[in-house]
Each structure stands twice: as C-alpha cells, then as structure tokens.
C-alpha positions, 0 to 999 in steps of 0.5 A: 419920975413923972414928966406928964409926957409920955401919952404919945404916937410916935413917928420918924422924921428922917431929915435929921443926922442923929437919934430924935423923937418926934410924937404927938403929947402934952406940953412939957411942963416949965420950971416954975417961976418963984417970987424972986423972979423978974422980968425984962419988961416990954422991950426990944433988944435988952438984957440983964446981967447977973453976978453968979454965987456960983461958977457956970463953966461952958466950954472948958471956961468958968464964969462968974456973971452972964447976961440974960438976952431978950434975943433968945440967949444968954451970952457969957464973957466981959462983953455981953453981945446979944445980936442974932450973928451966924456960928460959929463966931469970934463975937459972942460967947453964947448959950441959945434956947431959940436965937431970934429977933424975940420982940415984947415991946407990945403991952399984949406980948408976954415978958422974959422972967428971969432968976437965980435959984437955989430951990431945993424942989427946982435943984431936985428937978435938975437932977433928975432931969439929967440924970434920967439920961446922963449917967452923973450918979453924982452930979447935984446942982447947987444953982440954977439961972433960969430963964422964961420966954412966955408967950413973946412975940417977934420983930417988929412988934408982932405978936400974931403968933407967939413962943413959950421956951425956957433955959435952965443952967444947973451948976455945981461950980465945976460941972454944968449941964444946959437944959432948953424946954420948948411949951409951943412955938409959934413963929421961927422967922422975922424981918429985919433990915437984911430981909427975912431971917429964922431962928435957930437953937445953938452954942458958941464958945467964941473962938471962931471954931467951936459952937453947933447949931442944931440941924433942925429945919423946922423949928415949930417941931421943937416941942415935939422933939428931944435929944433925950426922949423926953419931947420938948426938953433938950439937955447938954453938958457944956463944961467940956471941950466940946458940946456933944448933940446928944448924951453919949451913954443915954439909958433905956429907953433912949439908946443902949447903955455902956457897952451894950450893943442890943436895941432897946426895942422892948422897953421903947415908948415910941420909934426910934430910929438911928437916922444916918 
C-alpha cells in the first residue's frame, strides 16, 4: 500500500500531549472527485443536507442525513448548525476537518465539492486506510460522505491565502470511522465581528460534555502532521462513546501492537516520541 509519503526528514515538536509526527514530504493525495460530485457554489455560510442510504453512527448515535457545511464541518442531528461555536457545546452536533469562517463567495476562491459515494476503488481505499492503523480486520465501508475543500478562502472574501482539506466518512451502518486529509493549509485565522478568531479541528456530540478539539497550536502544521503516522491524514473512530485522539492499538510502525511493550525503534520511518 503506497501513500506517495513516506520520502521525509523528521522532527519532534514537543508542545503536544500525545504521539505525532511531524516531517518534511509530498502532499497527501485527496480522495478523487467522481462525476456525481457537487459543489456549494461561490458563497459564504451554506450548506447542503444529504439523506444517507446508509446509517453514520457518531457518538453511540445512528444518523440517517447530515448537512455539509461551507465552515469546515459537517453538522448531524434535526437541526443543522454550522456557526463557528466553542466545544464542547448543547448547539451543534458536529464533525470538524478545520471549523472556520471558509469564505468562497469570490469568482478566484476554490468551491467545496461534495458526494456520496459507493466507489468500489474509494471504498477500498477507506479500508485500507483504517486498517493500516486500526486493527478492523473487518470493517468494510459500504459508503463514503466525502467532502473537499479546494483551494477556499476565508472571511471577508479573502483569498490571499488559501486551504486545500478533505473528510471522508466511511460507514457500514454500524461501525464508521472519520478521515480528515490536510493538502495545504494557508490560513488559520480571520476577522469577524468579535474580532479576530482561528480555526480549529474537533468533534462534538452536542450534549455539552462530550466532544475535543485537537491541541494544535498552529494549524498551518496539519499537513505535516498525523495521528496515524501517515503526515496530512488523521483518522478517528466515531461510533463509540467516546472519540479516542488517536487509535489505542496502532501497528508498526507507529506504536506498539497489543500487549507488546518493546519500542517500535527498528522499523521507524521517522522520530517518534511519546510527548507527556
């Protein structure tokens, strides 16, 4: 299984509290695009709802439809809320790649694509995917909600500096897993009537307790970064309780497997560092 990545130098950055990499290599690749594809058109503060052929299940809860956010999310539940809000919140029950003020109402900004998919190649992709770092043996998605944010700017219809991020959700109905691919990322910080606000990457279940948002203070970072040792991709499982920050068996060359407690130093393509 080839991710075009893995040409890198590596360093340590030691003001996160848990296992990343960071290293200089290649772009991740996106999920393609295929011809059912659309877009949210040159706008500010949209979205788009989608019924779902199959369940998504977040935080213990199944779904049936979403809405795809121009604000870097998907938000879940009966009422769609796609405001830039702190988590954990009672507001929004949200899946967040990069929760911004994502501007594209200018004819030079880049769109947000959107789809459902049942691609035989992007279902297979999934897999693998996951299971380079999640030990699902059997976990096969039957479909993916994918959604590109290509080359969009930020409010007030700034496009100086852009960002190139993707979601893929993979679900069989009963087990899903979220996947958040960082290509570049430009800006993290915009202007809105409160001043100035950043950006951030997160979950939240809506319940005012359960949800995270990844300690990364600089988030021009992401795409040399991973919770998965593979820089610009992230994956969580998101059907349980709880959403853990980073898989809890991870395979070589990330972390230990099962029960094992010797360092994966040998087989490392990079440093890695347990950060307390």
């Amino acid at each position: 299984y080839n991710h075009h990545l893995f040409e890198m130098t590596a360093r340590i950055v030691a003001a996160i509290p848990y296992v990343i990499l960071v290293c200089s290599v290649n772009s991740i690749q996106l999920y393609s695009k295929t011809s059912n594809a659309l877009d949210l058109g040159h706008a500010d503060d949209t979205d788009r709802i989608l019924e779902l052929p199959v369940n998504l299940v977040f935080y213990n809860k199944t779904y049936s439809s979403l809405a795809i956010c121009n604000n870097g999310m998907i938000s879940l539940k009966t009422r769609y809320r796609c405001d830039v809000l702190d988590i954990p919140n009672t507001y929004q029950t949200l899946i967040g790649p990069f929760i911004s003020d994502v501007d594209t109402t200018p004819l030079d900004s880049g769109k947000v694509y959107y789809e459902r998919s049942d691609s035989p190649s992007l279902l297979s992709r999934a897999r693998d995917d996951i299971r380079l770092t999640y030990r699902d043996e059997t976990f096969n998605p039957t479909l993916l909600i994918i959604a590109t944010y290509d080359h969009v700017g930020y409010y007030p219809a700034k496009t100086n500096e852009v960002n190139t991020f993707q979601v893929v959700l993979a679900t069989n109905g009963v087990t899903s897993y979220a996947l958040f691919l960082y290509n570049a990322i430009g800006w993290t910080r915009w202007i809105s009537n409160k001043g100035v606000r950043s950006a951030y990457v997160g979950f939240n279940e809506g319940d005012g307790a359960r949800g995270f948002v990844l300690p990364i203070a600089n988030l021009t970072v992401l795409p040399q970064t991973s919770n998965v040792h593979v820089p610009g991709l992230y994956v969580y499982k998101i059907d349980g309780t709880d959403i853990p920050i980073a898989p809890a068996s991870i395979v070589y060359p990330y972390g230990a497997a099962a029960g094992d407690a010797s360092l994966p130093s040998a087989d490392d393509r990079g440093v890695l560092v347990e950060l307390q």
